[in-house]
Residue frames as qw, qx, qy, qz and C-alpha x, y, z in Angstrom:
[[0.488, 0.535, 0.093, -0.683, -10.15, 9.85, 22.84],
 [0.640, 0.261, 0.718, 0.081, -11.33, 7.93, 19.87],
 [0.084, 0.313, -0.510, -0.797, -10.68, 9.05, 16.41],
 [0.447, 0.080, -0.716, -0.530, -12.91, 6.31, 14.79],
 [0.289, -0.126, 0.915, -0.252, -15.92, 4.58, 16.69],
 [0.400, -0.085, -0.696, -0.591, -18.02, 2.13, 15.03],
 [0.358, 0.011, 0.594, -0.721, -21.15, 0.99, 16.83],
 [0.628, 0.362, 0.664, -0.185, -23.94, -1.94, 15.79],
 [0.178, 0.598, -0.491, -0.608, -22.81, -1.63, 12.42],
 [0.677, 0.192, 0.708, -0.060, -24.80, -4.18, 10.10],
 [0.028, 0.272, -0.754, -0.598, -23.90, -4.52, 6.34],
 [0.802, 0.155, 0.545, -0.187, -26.42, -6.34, 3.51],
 [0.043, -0.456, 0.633, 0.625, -25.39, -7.60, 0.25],
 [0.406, -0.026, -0.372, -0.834, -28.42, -8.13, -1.49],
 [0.794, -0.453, -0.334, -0.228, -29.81, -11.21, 0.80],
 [0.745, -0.029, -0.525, 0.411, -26.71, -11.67, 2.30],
 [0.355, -0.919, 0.048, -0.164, -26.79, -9.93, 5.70],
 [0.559, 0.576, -0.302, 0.515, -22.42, -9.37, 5.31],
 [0.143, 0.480, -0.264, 0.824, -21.69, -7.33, 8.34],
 [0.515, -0.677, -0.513, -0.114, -23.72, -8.31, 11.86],
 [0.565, -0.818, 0.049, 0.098, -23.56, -5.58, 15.19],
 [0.751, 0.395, -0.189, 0.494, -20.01, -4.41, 14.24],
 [0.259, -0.965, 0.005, -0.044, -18.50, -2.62, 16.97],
 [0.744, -0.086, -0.111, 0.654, -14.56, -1.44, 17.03],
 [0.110, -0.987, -0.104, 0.062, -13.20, 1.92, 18.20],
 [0.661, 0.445, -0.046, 0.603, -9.68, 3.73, 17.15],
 [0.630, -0.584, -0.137, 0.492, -7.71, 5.09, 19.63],
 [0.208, 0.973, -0.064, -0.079, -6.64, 8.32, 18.48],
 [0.276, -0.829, 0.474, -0.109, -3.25, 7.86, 17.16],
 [0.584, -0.268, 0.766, -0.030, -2.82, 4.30, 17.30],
 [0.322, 0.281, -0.718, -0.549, -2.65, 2.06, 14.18],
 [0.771, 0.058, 0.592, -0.227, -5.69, -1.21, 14.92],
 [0.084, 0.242, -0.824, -0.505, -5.37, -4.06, 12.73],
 [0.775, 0.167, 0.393, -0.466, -8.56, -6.10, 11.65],
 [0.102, 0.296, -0.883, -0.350, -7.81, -9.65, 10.47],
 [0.851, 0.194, 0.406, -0.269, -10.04, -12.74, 9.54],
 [0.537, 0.125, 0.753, 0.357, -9.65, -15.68, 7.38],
 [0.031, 0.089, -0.549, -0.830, -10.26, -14.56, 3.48],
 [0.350, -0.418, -0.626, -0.558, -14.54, -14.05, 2.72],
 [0.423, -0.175, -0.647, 0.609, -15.19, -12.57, 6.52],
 [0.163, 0.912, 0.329, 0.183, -16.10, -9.35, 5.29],
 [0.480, -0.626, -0.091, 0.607, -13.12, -7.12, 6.18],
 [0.246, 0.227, 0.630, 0.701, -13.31, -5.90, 2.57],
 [0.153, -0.630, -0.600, -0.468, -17.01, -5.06, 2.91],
 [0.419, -0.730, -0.375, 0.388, -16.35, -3.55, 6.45],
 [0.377, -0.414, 0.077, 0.825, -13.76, -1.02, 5.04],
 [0.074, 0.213, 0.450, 0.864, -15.94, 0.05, 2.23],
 [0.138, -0.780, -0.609, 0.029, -18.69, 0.31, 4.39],
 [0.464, -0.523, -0.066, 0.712, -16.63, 2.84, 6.35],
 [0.305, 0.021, 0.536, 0.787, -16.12, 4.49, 2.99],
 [0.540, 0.410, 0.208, -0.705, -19.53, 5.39, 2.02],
 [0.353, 0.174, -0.741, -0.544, -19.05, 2.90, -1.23],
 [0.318, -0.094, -0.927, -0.175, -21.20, 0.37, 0.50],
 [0.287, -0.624, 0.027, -0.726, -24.64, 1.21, 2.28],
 [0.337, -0.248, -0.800, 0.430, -24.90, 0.10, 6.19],
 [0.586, -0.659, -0.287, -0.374, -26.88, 0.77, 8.96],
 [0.740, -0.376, -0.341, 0.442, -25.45, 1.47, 12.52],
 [0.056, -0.986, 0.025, 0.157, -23.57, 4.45, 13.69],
 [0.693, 0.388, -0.001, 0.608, -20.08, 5.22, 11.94],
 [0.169, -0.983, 0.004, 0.077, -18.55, 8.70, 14.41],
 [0.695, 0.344, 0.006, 0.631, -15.34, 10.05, 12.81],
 [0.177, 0.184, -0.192, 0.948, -14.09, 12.73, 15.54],
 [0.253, 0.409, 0.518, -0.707, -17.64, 12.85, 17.26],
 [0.412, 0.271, -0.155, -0.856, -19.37, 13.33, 13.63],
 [0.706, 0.368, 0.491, -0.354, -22.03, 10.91, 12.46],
 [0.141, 0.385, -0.692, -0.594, -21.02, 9.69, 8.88],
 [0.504, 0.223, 0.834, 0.028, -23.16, 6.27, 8.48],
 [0.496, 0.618, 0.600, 0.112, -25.50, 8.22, 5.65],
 [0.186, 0.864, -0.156, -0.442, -22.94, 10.76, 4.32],
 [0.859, 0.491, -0.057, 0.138, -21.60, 9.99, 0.79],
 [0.904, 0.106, -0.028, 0.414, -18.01, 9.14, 0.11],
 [0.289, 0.705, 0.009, 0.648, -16.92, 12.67, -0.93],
 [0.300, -0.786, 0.079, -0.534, -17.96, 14.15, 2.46],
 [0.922, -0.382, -0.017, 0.058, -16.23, 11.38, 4.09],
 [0.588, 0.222, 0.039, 0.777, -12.61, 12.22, 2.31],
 [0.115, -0.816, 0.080, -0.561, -13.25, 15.84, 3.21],
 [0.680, -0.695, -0.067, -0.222, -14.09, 14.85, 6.62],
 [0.395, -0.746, 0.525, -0.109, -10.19, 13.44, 6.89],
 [0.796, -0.084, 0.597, -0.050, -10.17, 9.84, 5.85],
 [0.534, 0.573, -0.330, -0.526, -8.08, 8.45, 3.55],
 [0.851, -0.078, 0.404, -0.328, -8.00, 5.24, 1.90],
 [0.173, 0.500, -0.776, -0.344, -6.03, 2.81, 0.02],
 [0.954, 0.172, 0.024, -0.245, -8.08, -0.06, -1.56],
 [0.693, -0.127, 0.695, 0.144, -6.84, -3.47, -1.89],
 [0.670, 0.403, 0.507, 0.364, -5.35, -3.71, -5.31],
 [0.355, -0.328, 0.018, 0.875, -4.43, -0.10, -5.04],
 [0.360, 0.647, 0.606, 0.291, -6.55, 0.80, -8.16],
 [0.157, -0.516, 0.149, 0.829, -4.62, 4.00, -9.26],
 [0.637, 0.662, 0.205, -0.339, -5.50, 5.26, -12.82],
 [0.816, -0.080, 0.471, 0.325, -3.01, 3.33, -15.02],
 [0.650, 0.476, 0.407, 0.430, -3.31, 5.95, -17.67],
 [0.132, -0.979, 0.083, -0.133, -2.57, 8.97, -15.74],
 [0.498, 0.530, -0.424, 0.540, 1.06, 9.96, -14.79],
 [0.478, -0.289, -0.570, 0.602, 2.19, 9.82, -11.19],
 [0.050, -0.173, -0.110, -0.978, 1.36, 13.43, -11.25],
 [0.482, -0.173, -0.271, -0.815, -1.90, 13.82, -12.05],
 [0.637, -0.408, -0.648, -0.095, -2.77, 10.48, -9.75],
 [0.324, -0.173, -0.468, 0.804, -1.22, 12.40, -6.83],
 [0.197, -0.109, -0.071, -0.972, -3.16, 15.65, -7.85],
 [0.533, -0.426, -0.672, -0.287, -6.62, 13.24, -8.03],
 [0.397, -0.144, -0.595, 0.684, -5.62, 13.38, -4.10],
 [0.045, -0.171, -0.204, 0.963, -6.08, 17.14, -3.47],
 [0.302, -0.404, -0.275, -0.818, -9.85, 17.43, -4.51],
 [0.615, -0.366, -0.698, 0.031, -10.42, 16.11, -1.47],
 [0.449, 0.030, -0.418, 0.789, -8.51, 18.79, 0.50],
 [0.061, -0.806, -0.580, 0.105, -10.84, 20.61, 2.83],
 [0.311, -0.570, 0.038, 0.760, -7.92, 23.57, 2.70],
 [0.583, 0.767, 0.187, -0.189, -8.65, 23.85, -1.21],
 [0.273, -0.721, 0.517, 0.372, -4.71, 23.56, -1.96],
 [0.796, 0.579, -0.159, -0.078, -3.59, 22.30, -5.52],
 [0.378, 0.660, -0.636, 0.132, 0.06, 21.76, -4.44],
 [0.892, 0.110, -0.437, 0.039, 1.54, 18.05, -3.93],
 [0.717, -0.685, 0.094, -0.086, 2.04, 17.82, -0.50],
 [0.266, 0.735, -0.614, 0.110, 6.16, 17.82, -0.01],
 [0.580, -0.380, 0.629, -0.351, 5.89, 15.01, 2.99],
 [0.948, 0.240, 0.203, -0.039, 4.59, 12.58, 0.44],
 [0.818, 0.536, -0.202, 0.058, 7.78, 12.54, -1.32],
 [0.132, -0.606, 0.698, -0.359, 10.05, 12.53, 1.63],
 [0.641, -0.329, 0.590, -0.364, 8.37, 9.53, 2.20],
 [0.839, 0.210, 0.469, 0.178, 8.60, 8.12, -0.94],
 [0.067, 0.659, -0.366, -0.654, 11.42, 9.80, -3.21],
 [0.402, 0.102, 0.831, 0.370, 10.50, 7.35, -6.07],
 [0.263, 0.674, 0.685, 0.079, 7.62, 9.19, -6.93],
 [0.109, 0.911, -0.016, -0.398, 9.28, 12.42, -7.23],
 [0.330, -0.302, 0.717, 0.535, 11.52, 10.64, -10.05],
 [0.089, 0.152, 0.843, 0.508, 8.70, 9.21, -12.03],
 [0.299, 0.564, 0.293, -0.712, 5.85, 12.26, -11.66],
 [0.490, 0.523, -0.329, -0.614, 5.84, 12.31, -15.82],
 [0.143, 0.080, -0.967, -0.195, 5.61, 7.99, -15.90],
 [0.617, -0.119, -0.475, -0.616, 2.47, 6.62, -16.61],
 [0.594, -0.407, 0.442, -0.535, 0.98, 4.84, -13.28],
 [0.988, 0.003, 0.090, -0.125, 0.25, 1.51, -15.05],
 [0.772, 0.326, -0.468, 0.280, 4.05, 1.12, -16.14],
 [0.278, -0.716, 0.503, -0.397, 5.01, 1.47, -12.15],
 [0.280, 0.087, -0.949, 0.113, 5.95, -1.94, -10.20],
 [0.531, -0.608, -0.570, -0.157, 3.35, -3.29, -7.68],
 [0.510, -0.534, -0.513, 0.438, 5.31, -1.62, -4.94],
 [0.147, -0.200, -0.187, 0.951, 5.62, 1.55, -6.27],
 [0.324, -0.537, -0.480, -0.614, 1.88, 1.59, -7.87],
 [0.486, -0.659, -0.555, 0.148, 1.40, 1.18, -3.82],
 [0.228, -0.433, -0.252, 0.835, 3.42, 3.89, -2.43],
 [0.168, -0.113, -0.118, -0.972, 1.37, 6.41, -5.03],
 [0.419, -0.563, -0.495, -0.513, -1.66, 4.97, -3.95],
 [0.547, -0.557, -0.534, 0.325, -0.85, 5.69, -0.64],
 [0.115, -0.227, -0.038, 0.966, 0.88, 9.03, -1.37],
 [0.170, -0.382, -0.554, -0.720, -2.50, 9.73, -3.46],
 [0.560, -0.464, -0.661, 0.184, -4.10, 8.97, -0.16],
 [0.648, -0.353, -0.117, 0.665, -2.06, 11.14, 1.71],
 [0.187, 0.127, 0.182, 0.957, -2.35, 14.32, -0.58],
 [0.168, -0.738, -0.161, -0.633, -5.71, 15.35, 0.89],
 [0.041, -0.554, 0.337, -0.761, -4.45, 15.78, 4.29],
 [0.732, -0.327, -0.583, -0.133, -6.08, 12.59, 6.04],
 [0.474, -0.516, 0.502, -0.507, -6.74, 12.51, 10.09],
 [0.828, 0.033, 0.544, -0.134, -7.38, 8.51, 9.54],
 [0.276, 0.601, -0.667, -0.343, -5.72, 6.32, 7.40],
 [0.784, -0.162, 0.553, -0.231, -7.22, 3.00, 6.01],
 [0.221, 0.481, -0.798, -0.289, -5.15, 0.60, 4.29],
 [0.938, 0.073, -0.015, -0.338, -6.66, -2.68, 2.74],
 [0.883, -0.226, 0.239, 0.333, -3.86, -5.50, 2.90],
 [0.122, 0.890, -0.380, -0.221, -0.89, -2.88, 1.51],
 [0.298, -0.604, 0.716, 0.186, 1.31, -5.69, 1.71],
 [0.773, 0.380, 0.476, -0.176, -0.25, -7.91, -0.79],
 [0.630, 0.756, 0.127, 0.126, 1.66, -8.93, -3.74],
 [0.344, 0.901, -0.252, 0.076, 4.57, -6.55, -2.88],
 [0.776, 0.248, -0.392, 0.428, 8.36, -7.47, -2.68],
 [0.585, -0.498, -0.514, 0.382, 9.76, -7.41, 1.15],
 [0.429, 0.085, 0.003, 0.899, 11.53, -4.59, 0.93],
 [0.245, -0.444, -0.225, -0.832, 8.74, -2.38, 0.19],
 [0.654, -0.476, -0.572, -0.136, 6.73, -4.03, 2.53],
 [0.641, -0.204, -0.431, 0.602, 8.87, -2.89, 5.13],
 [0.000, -0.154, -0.114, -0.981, 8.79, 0.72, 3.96],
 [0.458, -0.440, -0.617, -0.465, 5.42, 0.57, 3.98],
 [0.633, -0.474, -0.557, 0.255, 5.43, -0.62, 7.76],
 [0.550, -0.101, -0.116, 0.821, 7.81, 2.17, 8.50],
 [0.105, -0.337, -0.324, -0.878, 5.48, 4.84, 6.89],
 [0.597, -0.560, -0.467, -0.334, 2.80, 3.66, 9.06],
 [0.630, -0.350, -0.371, 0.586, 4.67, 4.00, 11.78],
 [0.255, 0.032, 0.004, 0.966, 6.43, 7.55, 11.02],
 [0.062, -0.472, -0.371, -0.797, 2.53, 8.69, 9.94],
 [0.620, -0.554, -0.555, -0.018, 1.49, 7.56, 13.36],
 [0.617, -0.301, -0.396, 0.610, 4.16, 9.20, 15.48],
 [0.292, -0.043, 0.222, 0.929, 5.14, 12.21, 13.54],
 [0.136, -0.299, -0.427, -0.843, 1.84, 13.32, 11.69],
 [0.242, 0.008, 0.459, -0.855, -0.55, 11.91, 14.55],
 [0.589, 0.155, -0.429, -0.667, -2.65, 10.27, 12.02],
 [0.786, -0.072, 0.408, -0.458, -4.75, 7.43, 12.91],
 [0.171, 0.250, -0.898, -0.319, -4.18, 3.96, 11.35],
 [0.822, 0.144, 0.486, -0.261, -7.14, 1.18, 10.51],
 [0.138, 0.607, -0.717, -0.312, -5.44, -1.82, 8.82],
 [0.939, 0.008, 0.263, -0.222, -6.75, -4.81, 7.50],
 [0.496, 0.651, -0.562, -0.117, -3.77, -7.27, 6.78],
 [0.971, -0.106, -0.189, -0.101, -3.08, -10.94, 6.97],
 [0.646, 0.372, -0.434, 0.506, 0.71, -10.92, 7.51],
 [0.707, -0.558, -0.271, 0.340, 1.06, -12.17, 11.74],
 [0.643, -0.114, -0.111, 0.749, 4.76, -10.50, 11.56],
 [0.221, 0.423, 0.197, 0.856, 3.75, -7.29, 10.02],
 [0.534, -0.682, -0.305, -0.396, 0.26, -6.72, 12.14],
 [0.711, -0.574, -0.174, 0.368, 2.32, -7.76, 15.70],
 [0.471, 0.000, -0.037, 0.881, 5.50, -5.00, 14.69],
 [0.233, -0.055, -0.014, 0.971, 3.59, -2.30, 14.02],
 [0.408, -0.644, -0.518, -0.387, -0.30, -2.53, 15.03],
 [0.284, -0.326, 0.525, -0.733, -1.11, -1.11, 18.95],
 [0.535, 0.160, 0.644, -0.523, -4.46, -3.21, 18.94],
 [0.026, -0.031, -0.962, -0.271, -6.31, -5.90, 16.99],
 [0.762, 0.134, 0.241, -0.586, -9.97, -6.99, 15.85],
 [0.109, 0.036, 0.939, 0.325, -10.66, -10.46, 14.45],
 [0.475, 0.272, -0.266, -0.794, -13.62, -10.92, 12.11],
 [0.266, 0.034, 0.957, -0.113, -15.64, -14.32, 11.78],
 [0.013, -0.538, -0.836, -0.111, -18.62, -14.45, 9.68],
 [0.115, -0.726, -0.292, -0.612, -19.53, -10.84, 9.92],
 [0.564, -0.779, -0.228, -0.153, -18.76, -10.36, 13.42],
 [0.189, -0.717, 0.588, -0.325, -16.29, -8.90, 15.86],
 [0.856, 0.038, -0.511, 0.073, -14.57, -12.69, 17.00],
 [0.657, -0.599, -0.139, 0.437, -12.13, -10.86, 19.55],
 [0.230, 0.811, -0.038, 0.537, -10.12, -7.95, 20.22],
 [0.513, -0.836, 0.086, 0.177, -7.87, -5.81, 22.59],
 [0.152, -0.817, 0.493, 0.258, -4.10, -4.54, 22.81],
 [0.786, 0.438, -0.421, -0.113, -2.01, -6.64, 19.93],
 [0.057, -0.382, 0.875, -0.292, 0.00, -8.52, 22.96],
 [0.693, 0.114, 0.589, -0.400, -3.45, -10.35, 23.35],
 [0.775, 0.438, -0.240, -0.386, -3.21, -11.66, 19.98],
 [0.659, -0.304, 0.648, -0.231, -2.74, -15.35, 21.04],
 [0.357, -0.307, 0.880, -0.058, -1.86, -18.42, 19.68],
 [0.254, 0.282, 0.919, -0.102, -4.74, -19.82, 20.16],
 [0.394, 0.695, 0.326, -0.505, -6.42, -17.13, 18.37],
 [0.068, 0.484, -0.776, -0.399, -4.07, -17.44, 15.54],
 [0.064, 0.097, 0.985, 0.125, -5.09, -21.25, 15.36],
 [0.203, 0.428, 0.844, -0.250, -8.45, -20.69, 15.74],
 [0.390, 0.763, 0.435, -0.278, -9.79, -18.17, 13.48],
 [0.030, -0.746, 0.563, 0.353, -6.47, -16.92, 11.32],
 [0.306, -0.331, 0.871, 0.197, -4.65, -20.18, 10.35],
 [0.533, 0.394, -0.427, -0.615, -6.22, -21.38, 6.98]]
């Protein structure tokens, strides 16, 4: 069963037609990675997803139709997201960026989810520090535990690994794993790093110019696909 299928999905950005006949489908469960070379659109695909950008095509999250439901009803619906660049609120406290989380929660709970800080105990140290004075890797783990506090069936992560120092990175990887096994929770990942995407993806999409390039199980991610549509 499919947690996440997309279907002739077409994107514009005022003339620019961004996004042609997208189709990719999420195995319930499984973590897919979608890579391309840097201006592809894998940016503009994951905010389509979002509701921040409008498309056209069919978007079915668990069997429901989403293409023309705003953002809000999309985070209800399960889905949560971590933008590239993480874009927490620098002047809120870990706290209160976690809390941001929970209006999303379809259960209507107010209380910081206990899992998020098993998975990161850093952020139950620095709940009363100000988000902008965090490092880059722990501004990520709250924007993933922020993520994470409304209770997400799907989980999409713009390049997490951007920027951050290895270590984390790993963690990261590890979370995605643990959120997959343990919680059940879908994964859609868009991230450039070969090593990271082959440990701990199931399946692959490449991107080209607005279009699906190739796809299937992440053992098929070849070489020659590497060289040919990856490799800078």
């Amino acid at each position: 069963m499919a947690t996440l299928e997309i279907k002739g999905l077409n994107q514009f950005y005022g003339g620019s037609h961004t996004l042609w006949d997208v189709d990719l489908e999420l195995p319930e469960g499984e973590c897919v990675c979608v890579m391309g070379r840097n201006g592809v659109g894998k940016t503009t695909l994951l905010k389509s997803l979002m509701g921040i950008l409008p498309c056209s095509g069919s978007i079915k999250f668990k069997g429901e139709e989403l293409v023309d439901a705003p953002a809000e009803r999309r985070s209800r619906a399960g889905i949560g997201y971590v933008p590239q660049g993480r874009e927490i609120f620098g002047q809120l406290t870990v706290e209160e960026n976690l809390r941001t989380g929970l209006a999303a929660r379809p259960d209507g709970s107010r209380e910081i989810p206990g899992e998020i800080f098993k998975l990161f105990p850093v952020l139950k140290e620095m709940l009363g520090r100000r988000g902008g004075d965090l490092s880059g890797g722990q501004q990520q783990q709250l924007a993933i535990g922020r993520a994470l506090a409304l209770d997400p069936k799907l989980m999409i992560f713009d390049e997490p690994c951007e920027g951050i120092q290895p270590n984390i990175v790993q963690q990261i990887g590890e979370v995605i794993q643990e959120l997959r096994t343990e919680r059940k929770i879908t994964v859609l990942l868009v991230e450039q790093k070969l090593v990271f995407a082959r440990r701990f993806a199931q399946r692959f999409y490449i991107l080209d110019r607005g279009r699906v390039a190739a796809g299937g199980p992440i053992e098929e991610l070849t070489d020659d696909l590497v060289n040919k549509y990856l490799k800078v």
